[in-house]
C-alpha positions as CSV (number, residue, x, y, z in Angstrom):
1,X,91.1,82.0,130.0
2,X,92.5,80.7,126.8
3,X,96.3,80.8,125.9
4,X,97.2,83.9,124.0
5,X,98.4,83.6,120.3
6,X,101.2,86.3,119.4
7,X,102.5,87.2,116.8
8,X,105.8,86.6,116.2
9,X,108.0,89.2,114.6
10,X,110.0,87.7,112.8
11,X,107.3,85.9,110.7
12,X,106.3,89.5,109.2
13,X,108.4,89.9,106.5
14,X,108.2,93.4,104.0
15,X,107.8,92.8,100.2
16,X,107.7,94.8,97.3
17,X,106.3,94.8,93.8
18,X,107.8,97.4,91.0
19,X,104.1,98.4,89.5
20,X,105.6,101.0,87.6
21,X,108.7,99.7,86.1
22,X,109.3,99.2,82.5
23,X,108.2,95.9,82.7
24,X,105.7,95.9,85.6
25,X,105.8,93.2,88.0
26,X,102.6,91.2,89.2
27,X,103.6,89.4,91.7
28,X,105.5,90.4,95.4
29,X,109.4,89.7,95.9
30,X,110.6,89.5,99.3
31,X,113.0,92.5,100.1
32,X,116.0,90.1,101.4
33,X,117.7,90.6,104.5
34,X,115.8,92.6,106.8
35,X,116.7,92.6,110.5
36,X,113.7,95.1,110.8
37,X,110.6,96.6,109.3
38,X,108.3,99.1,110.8
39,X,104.6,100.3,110.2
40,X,103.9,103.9,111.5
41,X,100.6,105.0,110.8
42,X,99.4,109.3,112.1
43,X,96.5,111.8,111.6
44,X,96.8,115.2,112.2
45,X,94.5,117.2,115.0
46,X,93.2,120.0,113.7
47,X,92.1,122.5,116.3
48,X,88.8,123.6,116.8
49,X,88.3,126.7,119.0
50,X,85.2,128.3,119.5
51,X,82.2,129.6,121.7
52,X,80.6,126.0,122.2
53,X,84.5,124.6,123.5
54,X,84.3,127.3,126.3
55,X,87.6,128.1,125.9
56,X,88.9,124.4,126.1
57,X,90.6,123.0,123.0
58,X,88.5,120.4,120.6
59,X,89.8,118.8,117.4
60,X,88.6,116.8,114.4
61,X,90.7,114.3,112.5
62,X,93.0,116.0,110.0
63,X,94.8,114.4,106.6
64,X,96.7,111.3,107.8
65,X,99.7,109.4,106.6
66,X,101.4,106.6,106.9
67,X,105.3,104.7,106.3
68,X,107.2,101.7,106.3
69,X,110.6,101.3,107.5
70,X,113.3,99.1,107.3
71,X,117.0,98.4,107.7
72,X,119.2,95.0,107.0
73,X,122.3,94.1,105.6
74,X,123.1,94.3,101.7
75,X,123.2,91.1,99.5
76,X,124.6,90.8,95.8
77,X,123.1,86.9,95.5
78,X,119.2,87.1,95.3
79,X,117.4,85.1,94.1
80,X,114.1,85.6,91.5
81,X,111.9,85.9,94.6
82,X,113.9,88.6,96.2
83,X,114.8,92.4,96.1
84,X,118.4,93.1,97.4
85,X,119.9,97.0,98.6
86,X,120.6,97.9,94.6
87,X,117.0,97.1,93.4
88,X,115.9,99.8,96.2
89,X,118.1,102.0,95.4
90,X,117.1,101.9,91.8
91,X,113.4,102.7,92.8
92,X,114.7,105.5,95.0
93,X,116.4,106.7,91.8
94,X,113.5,106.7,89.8
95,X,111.3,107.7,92.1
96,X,108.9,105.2,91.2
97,X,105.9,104.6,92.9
98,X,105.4,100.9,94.2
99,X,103.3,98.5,95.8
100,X,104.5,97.4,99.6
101,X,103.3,94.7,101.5
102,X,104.1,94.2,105.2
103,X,102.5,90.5,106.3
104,X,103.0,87.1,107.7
105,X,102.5,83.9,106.0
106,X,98.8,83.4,107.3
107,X,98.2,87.3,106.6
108,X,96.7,87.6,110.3
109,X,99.0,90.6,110.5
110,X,98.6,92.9,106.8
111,X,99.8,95.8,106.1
112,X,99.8,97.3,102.7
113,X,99.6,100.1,99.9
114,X,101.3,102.6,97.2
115,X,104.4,104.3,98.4
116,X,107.1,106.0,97.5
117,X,111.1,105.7,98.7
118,X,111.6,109.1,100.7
119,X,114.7,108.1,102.2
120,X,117.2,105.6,101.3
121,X,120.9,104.9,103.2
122,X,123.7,103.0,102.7
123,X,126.6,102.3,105.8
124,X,129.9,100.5,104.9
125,X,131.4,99.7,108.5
126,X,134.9,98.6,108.8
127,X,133.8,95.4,111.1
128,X,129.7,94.7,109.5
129,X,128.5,94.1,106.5
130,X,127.1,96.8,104.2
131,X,123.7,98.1,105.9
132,X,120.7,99.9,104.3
133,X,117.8,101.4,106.1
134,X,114.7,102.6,103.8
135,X,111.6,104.8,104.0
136,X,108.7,104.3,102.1
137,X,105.9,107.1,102.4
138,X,102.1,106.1,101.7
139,X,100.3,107.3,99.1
140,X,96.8,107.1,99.6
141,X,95.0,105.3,102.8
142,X,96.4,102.0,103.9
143,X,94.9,98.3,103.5
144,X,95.0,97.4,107.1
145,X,93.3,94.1,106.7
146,X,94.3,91.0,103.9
147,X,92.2,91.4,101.2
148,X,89.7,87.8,100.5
């Protein structure tokens, strides 16, 4: 059997691009400083009762939906490349709809789509460094696979 190839973690890295800002972007900027990103993916069961079930519970697939998380510390020095805590917190503000990207480098793990920020947190420990933690909700079905 041939050695298994993983993927590691910490090579998938979440991006962002403002599409609708006053000056669209057209290219991906790293969101800096993650120690975690998430892809949650769900379709709802809708219930199907009826003479042909005899009186067991069927289903067909519902609406689904889908979110990326995150959470890392907060950074004032970015650079061109990047997206730091306040740039988020300026698309939660504006509740602008963007283009997120979760991937690695050779794209064998892709995760992507329009979203919008439905939750955005700050912490300010006394011992850490200012945390954030972020919730984008997908608009629209997911690319699950890197485009060609």
């Amino acid at each position: 059997m041939a050695q298994r190839v993983y993927i590691d973690g910490k090579d998938v890295v979440l991006f962002l691009k403002r599409i609708n800002a006053t000056v669209p972007e057209t290219t991906f900027k790293t969101i800096a400083c993650l120690d975690n990103n998430d892809f949650s993916g769900n379709v709802e069961k809708k219930v199907v009762n009826n003479k042909c079930t005899a009186g067991w519970e069927d289903g067909i697939a519902g609406n689904g939906t889908w979110s990326v998380t995150g959470s890392g510390q907060a950074i004032s020095d970015v650079d061109t490349a990047e997206v730091n805590y306040q740039t988020l917190a300026d698309v939660w503000v504006k509740k602008e709809t963007v283009e997120i990207k979760m991937a690695n480098a050779d794209g064998s793990y892709y995760r992507a789509g329009e979203a919008i920020i439905t939750d955005f947190s700050e912490t300010a420990s006394t011992d850490e460094p200012l945390s954030f933690s972020i919730t984008f909700n997908g608009l629209g079905t997911p690319v699950i696979v890197k485009p060609a």
